[in-house]
C-alpha positions in Angstrom: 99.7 -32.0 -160.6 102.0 -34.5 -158.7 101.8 -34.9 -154.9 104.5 -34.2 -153.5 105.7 -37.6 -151.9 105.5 -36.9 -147.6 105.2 -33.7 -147.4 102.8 -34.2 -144.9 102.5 -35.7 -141.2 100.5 -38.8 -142.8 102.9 -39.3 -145.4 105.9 -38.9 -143.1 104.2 -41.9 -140.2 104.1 -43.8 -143.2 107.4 -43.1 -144.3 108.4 -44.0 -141.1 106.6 -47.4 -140.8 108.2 -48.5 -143.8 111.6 -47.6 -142.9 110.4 -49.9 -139.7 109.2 -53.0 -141.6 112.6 -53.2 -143.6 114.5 -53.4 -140.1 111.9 -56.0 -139.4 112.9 -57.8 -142.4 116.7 -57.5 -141.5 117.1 -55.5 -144.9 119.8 -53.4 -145.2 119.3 -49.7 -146.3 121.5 -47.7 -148.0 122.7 -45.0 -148.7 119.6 -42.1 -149.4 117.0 -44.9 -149.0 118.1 -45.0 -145.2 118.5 -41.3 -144.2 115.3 -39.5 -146.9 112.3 -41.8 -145.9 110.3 -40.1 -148.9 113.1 -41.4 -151.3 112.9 -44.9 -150.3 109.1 -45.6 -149.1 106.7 -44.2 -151.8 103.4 -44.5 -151.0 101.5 -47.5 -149.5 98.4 -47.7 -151.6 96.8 -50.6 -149.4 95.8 -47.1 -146.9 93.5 -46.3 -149.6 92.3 -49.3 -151.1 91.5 -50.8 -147.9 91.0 -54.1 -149.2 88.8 -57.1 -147.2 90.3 -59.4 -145.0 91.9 -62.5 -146.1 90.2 -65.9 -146.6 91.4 -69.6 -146.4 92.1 -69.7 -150.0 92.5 -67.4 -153.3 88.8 -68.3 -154.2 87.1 -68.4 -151.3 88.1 -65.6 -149.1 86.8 -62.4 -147.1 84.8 -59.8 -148.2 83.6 -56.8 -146.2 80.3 -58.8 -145.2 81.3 -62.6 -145.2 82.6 -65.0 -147.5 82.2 -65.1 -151.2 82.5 -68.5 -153.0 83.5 -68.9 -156.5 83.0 -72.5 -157.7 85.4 -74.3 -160.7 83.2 -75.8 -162.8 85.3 -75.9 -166.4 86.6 -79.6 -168.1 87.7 -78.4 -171.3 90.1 -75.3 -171.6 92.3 -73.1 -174.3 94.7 -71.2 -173.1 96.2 -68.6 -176.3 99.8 -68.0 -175.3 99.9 -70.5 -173.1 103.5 -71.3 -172.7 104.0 -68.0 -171.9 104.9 -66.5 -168.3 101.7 -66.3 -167.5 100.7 -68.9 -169.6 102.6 -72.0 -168.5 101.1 -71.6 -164.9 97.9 -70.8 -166.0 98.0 -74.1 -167.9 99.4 -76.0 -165.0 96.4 -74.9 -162.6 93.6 -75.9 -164.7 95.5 -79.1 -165.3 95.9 -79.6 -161.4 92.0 -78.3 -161.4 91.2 -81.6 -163.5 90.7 -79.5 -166.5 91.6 -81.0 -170.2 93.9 -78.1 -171.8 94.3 -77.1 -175.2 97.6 -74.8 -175.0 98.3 -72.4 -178.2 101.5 -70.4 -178.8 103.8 -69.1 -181.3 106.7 -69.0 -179.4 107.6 -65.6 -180.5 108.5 -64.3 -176.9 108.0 -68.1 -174.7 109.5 -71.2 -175.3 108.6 -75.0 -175.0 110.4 -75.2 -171.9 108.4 -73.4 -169.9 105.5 -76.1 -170.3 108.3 -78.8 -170.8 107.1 -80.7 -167.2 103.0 -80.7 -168.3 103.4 -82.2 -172.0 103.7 -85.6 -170.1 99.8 -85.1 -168.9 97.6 -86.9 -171.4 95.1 -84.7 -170.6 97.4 -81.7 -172.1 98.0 -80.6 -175.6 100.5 -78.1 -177.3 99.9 -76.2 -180.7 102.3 -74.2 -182.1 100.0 -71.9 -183.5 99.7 -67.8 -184.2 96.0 -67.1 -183.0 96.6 -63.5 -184.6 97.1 -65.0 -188.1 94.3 -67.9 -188.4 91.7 -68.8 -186.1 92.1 -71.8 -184.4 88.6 -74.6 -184.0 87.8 -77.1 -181.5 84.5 -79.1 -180.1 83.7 -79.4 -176.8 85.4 -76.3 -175.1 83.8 -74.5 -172.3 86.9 -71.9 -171.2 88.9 -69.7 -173.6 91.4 -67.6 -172.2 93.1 -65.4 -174.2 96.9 -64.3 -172.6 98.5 -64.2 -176.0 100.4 -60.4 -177.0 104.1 -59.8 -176.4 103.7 -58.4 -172.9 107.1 -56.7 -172.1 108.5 -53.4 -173.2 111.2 -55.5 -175.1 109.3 -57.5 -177.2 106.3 -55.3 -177.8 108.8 -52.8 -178.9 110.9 -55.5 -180.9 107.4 -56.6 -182.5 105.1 -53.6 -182.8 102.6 -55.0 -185.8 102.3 -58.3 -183.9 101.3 -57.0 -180.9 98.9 -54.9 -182.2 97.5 -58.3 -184.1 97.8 -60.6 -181.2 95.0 -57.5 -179.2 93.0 -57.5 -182.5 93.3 -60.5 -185.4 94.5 -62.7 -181.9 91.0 -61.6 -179.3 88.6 -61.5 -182.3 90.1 -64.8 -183.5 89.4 -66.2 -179.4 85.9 -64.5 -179.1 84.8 -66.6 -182.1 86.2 -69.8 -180.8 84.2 -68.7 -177.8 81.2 -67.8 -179.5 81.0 -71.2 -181.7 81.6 -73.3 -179.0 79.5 -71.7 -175.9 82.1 -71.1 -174.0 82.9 -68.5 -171.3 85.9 -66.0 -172.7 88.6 -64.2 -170.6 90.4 -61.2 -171.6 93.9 -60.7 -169.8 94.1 -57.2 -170.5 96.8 -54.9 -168.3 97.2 -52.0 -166.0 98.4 -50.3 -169.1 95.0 -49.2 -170.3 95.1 -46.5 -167.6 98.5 -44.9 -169.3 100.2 -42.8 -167.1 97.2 -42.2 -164.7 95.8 -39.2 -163.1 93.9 -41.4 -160.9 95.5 -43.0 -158.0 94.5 -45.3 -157.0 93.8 -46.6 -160.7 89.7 -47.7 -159.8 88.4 -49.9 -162.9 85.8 -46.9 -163.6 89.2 -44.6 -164.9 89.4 -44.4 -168.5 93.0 -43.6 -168.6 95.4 -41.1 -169.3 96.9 -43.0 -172.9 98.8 -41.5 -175.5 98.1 -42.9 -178.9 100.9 -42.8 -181.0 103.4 -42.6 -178.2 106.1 -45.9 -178.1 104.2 -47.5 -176.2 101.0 -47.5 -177.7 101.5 -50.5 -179.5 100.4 -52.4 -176.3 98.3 -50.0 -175.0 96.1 -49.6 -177.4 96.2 -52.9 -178.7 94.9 -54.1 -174.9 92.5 -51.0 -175.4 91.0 -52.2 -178.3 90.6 -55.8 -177.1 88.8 -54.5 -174.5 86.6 -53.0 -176.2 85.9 -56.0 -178.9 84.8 -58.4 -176.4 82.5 -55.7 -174.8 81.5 -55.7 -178.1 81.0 -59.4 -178.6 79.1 -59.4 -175.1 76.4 -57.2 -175.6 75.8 -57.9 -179.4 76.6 -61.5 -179.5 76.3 -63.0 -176.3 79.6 -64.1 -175.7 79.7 -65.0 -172.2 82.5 -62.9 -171.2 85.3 -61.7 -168.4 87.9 -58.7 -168.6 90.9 -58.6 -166.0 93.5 -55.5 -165.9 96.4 -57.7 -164.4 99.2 -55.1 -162.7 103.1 -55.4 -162.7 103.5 -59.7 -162.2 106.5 -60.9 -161.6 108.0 -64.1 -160.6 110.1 -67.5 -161.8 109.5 -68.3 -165.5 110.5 -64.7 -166.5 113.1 -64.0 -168.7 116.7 -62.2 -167.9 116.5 -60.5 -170.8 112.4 -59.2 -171.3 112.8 -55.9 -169.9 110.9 -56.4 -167.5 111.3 -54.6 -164.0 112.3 -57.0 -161.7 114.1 -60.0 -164.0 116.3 -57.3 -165.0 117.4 -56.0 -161.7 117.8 -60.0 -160.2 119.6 -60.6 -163.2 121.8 -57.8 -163.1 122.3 -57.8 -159.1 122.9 -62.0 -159.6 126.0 -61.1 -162.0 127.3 -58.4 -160.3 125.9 -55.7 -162.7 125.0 -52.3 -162.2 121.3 -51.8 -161.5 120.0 -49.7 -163.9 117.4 -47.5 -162.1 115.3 -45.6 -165.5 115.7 -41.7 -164.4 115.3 -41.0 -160.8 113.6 -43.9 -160.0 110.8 -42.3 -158.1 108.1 -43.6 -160.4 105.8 -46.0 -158.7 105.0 -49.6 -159.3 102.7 -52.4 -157.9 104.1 -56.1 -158.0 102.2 -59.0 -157.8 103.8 -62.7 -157.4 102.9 -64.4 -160.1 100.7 -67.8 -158.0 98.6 -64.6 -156.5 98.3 -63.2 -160.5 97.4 -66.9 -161.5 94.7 -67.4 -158.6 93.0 -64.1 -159.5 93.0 -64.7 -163.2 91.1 -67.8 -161.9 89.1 -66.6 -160.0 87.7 -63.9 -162.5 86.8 -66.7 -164.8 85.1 -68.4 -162.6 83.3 -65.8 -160.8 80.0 -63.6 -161.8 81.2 -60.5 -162.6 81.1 -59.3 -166.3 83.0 -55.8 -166.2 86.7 -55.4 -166.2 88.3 -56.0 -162.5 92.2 -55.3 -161.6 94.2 -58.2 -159.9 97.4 -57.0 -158.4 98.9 -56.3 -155.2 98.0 -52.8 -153.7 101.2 -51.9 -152.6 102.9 -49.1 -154.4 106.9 -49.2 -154.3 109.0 -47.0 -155.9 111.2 -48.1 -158.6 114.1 -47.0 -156.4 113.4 -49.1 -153.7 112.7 -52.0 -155.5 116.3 -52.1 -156.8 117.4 -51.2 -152.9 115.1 -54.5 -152.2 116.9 -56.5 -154.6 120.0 -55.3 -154.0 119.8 -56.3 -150.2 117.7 -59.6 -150.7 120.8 -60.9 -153.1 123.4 -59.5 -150.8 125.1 -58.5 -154.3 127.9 -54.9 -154.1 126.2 -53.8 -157.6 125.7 -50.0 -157.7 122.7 -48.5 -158.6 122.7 -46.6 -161.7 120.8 -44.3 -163.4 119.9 -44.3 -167.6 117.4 -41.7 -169.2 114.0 -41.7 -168.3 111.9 -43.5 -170.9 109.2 -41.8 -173.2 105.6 -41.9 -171.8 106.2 -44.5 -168.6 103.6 -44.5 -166.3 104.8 -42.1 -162.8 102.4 -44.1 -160.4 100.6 -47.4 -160.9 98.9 -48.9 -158.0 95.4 -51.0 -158.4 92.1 -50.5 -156.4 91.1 -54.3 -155.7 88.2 -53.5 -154.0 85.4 -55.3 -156.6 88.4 -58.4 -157.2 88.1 -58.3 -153.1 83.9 -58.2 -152.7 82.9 -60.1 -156.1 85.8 -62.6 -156.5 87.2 -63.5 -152.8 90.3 -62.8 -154.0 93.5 -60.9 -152.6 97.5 -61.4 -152.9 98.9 -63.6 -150.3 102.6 -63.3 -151.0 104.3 -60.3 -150.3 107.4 -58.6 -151.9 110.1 -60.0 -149.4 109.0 -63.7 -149.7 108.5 -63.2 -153.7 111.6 -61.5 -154.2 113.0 -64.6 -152.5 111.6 -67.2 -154.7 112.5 -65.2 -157.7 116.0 -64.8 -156.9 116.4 -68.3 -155.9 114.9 -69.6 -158.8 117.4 -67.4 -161.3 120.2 -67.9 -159.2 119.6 -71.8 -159.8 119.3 -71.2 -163.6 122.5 -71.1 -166.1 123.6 -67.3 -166.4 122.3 -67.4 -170.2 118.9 -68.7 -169.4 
């Protein structure tokens, strides 16, 4: 059953304090956002997760009983979709970490631009290359990160087969170059392993509410299964490795047109475009700025703990109020509209970080507001078509 959003004193104070920290931010609310606190405020997940208190920096930072310090010690990286959204940055850490890295992509849902400004490092090499197809060999690697899977409802949906390749052919393809070669494996699995959860918040012990031959089970599943495999490939084989559910990321590099939650609505609100709001927008979502993603990707591969760990921001925002937030940050007119609800999405997503907090040091530092901002600034400086 579904809890009905501030029904009671708690949930209306809460209400209330987010109504208070948009006037802070000298956001404009509108319309229902601004008179029905419930519509507008969701739920803030952080009350429950209660995350540790922030460190210095992404890796070294403060857990409930002092600091935890997670030490870089890789030379030699591959990186499977690695000019991806996720991917490009990824890449451009370890390169800025002093690592040698070996980027692979097929390009099917990235481009070369995105890693356009690192092919200039010696130390960095692209392959175009399908990691789902063939495996792919090297000597002397010590890090194998596997990002590579259509990742957004639009391309998963547009390539159904090859996503569910890229989370089977693609990770058992990786876990070998990992086993042959020693090194430690990663696993960027997704938030979408819990389905439409009955859990909340979504704790890494859930084993998800999924359906299995719904729309979107093509990446569900496929994430599910490549979970599984290199559980498999650790306690069988040996593989050395590292699972990480990554929640909603969002931030420049995206697309306008992946589908994705927040590239659509600053591309739509930058042209003057009704926001399209999916049903009644009430369904809740987590983002996480994509430099915070990055550092706690990172930080998982570098840290000691072996079972699957959620990195996102816990901070649940409705869908609703995430176009309102967009809406005001880009001081566009554009309405909000409304389209059908869509099959099987998730009504509430919000991670527990608690173990990222206590076993990796790690926690978002950018909030919404400032993200937003750097998102938006970075379309609005890109050519409409881009």
């Amino acid at each position: 059953m579904v809890r009905p959003a501030f029904r009671t004193r708690q949930h209306l104070v809460r209400g209330a304090v987010r109504v208070s920290l948009w006037r802070q931010w000298g956001l404009k609310l509108s319309g229902s956002a601004a008179s029905v606190p419930s519509a507008a405020t969701g739920h803030v997940c952080r009350d429950v997760c209660r995350p540790a208190r922030r460190g210095n920096s992404g890796e070294r930072s403060g857990g409930t009983r002092g600091v935890v310090a997670v030490t870089w010690a890789f030379e030699r990286a591959v990186v499977t979709g690695g000019a991806g959204f996720l991917g490009a940055p990824v890449c451009a850490e370890l390169l800025r970490r002093g690592a040698v890295v070996h980027c692979l992509d097929n390009f099917s849902s990235s481009g070369v631009e995105n890693v356009r400004e690192l092919r200039s490092d010696p130390r960095f090499e692209l392959v175009e290359h399908d990691i789902a197809r063939e495996p792919w060999h090297a000597e002397d690697v010590d890090l194998v990160l596997h990002l590579a899977s259509p990742a957004s409802p639009v391309d998963y949906l547009r390539m159904p087969v090859e996503t569910m390749q890229a989370g089977s052919h693609g990770t058992a393809h990786a876990l070998d170059l990992a086993e042959r070669t020693g090194a430690r494996f990663l696993l960027a699995s997704t938030s979408e392993v819990y389905g439409d959860p009955l859990q909340h918040p979504q704790r890494e012990d859930y084993w998800g509410n999924v359906n299995p031959v719904g729309p979107r089970a093509v990446y569900d599943e496929a994430k599910r299964y490549a979970e599984a495999l290199t559980s498999c490939y650790r306690a069988h084989r040996e593989v050395d490795t590292r699972i990480v559910r990554l929640f909603n990321s969002y931030g420049p590099g995206m697309r306008t047109t992946d589908g994705r939650l927040v590239s659509t609505f600053v591309s739509q609100a930058l042209a003057g475009d009704p926001i399209t709001v999916n049903g009644g927008g009430n369904q809740t979502r987590s983002l996480c700025y994509v430099d915070d993603t990055v550092r706690g990707l990172l930080a998982a591969a570098a840290g000691d703990h072996t079972e699957p760990v959620n990195i996102g921001r816990p901070e649940e925002m409705t869908v609703l109020e995430i176009a309102e937030l967009v809406r005001s940050l880009t001081g566009t007119s554009s309405p909000i509209s409304h389209s059908a609800a869509v099959a099987d999405e998730p009504s509430r997503r919000c991670p527990d970080i608690s173990i990222a907090t206590q076993r990796l040091g790690w926690r978002p530092q950018i909030d919404v507001v400032e993200g937003l901002r750097r998102t938006i600034d970075w379309f609005a400086a890109r050519p409409a078509a881009a």
